[in-house]
C-alpha positions in Angstrom: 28.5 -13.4 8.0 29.4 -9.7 7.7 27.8 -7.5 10.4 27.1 -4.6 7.7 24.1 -3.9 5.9 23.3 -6.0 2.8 25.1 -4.1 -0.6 21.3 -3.2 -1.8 21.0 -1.1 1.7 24.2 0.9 1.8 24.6 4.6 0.5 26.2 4.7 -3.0 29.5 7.0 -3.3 28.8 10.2 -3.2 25.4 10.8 -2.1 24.3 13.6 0.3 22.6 12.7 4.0 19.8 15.4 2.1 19.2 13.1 -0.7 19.1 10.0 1.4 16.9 12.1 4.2 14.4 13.2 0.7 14.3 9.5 0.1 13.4 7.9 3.3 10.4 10.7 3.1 9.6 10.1 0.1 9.7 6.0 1.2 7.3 6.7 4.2 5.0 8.8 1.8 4.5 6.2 -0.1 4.0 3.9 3.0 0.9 5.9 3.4 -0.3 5.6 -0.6 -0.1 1.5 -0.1 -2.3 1.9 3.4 -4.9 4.4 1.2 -4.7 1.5 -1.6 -5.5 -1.1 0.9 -8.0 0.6 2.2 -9.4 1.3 -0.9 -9.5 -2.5 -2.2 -10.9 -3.0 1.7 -14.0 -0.6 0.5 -14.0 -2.6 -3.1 -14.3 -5.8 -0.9 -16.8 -4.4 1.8 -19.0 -3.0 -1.2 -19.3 -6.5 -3.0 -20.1 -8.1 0.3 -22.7 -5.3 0.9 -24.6 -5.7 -2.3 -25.1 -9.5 -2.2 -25.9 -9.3 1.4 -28.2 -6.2 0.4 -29.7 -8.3 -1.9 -30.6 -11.2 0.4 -32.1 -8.9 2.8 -34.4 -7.3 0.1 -35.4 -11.1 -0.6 -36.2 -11.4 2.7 -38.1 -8.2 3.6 -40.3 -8.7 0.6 -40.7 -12.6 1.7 -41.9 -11.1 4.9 -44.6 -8.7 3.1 -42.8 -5.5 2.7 -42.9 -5.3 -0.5 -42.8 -1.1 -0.3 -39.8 -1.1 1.5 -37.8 -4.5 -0.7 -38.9 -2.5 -4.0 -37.1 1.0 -2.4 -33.7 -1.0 -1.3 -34.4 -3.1 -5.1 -34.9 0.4 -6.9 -32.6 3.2 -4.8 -29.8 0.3 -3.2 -29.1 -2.4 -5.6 -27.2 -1.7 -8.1 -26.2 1.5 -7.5 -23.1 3.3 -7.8 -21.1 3.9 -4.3 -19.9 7.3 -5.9 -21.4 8.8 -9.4 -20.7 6.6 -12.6 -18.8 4.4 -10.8 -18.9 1.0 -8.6 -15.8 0.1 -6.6 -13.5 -2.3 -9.1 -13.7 1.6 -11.3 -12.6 3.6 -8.1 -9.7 0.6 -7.5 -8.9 1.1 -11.4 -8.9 4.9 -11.3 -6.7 4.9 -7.8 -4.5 2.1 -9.6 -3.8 3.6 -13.1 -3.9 7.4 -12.2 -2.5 8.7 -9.0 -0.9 5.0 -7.3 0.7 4.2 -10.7 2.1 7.9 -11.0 3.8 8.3 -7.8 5.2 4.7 -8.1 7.2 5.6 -11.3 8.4 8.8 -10.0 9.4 7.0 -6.8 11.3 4.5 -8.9 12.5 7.5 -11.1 13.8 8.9 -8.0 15.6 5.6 -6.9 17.1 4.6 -9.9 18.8 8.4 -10.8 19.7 9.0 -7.4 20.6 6.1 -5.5 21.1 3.2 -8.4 17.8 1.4 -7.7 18.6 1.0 -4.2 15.6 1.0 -1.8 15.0 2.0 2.3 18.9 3.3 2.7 17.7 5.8 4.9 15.6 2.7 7.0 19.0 0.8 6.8 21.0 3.9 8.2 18.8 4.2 10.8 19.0 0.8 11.6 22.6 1.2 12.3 22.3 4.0 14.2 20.2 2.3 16.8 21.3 -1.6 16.5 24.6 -2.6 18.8 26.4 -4.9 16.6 27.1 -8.2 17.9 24.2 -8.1 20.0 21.8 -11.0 19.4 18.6 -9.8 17.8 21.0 -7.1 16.3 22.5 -8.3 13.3 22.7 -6.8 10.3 21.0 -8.8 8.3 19.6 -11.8 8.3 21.9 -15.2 8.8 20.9 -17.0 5.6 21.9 -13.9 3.8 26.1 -14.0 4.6 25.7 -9.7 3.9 24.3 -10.5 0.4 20.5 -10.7 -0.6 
């Protein structure tokens, strides 16, 4: 097994420690888009939970003689949009097929013209930098992979 980084994970000829630097910040940028999108399909998740739940308690305040207070959460709760014109699976659509889907292709623009397609160099740099080869819990990669993914 070779103790060098995978082909997929090593600088092409040629490319600058600025370009490689722009792309591992670019990479952790879009670390924090994926966490906003999971929290975003968390909300969409939460929400749908919320309204049935919502709805169950209405049931149960106006079982219980409230029927002022079941017809406010049945009239100003259920149903309604979390932000204007729009329940959660829109907001998740909107996130997905606007900004998420935008700075996806320009990351993967960005990848393919600069680097070849190859992903989280600057990770793999890194990784050399600190790791002591030979050292177990070191290695390169892992030992199914005999330097090749």
């Amino acid at each position: 097994m070779s103790d060098r980084p995978s082909p997929e994970h090593r600088r092409p000829e040629g490319v600058s420690d600025a370009t490689i630097e722009a792309l591992g910040k670019l990479s952790a940028a879009m670390d924090h888009v994926e966490d906003a999108r999971g929290h975003l399909y968390a909300f969409h998740r939460l929400m749908g939970s919320a309204e049935s739940t919502m709805e169950e308690a209405t049931e149960l305040v106006r079982a219980a003689g409230h029927d002022d207070i079941a017809d406010a959460l049945d009239g100003g709760v259920l149903g309604r949009n979390p932000l204007p014109g729009m329940w959660s699976f829109q907001m998740v659509e909107a996130y997905d097929d606007g900004f998420y889907a935008e700075a996806k292709g320009i990351q993967q623009r960005a990848l393919d013209e600069l680097v070849g397609g190859r992903r989280h160099i600057f990770e793999a740099e890194m990784k050399e930098l600190r790791r002591t080869p030979g050292r177990e819990g070191h290695e390169a990669v892992p030992d199914d992979a005999d330097g090749e993914f």
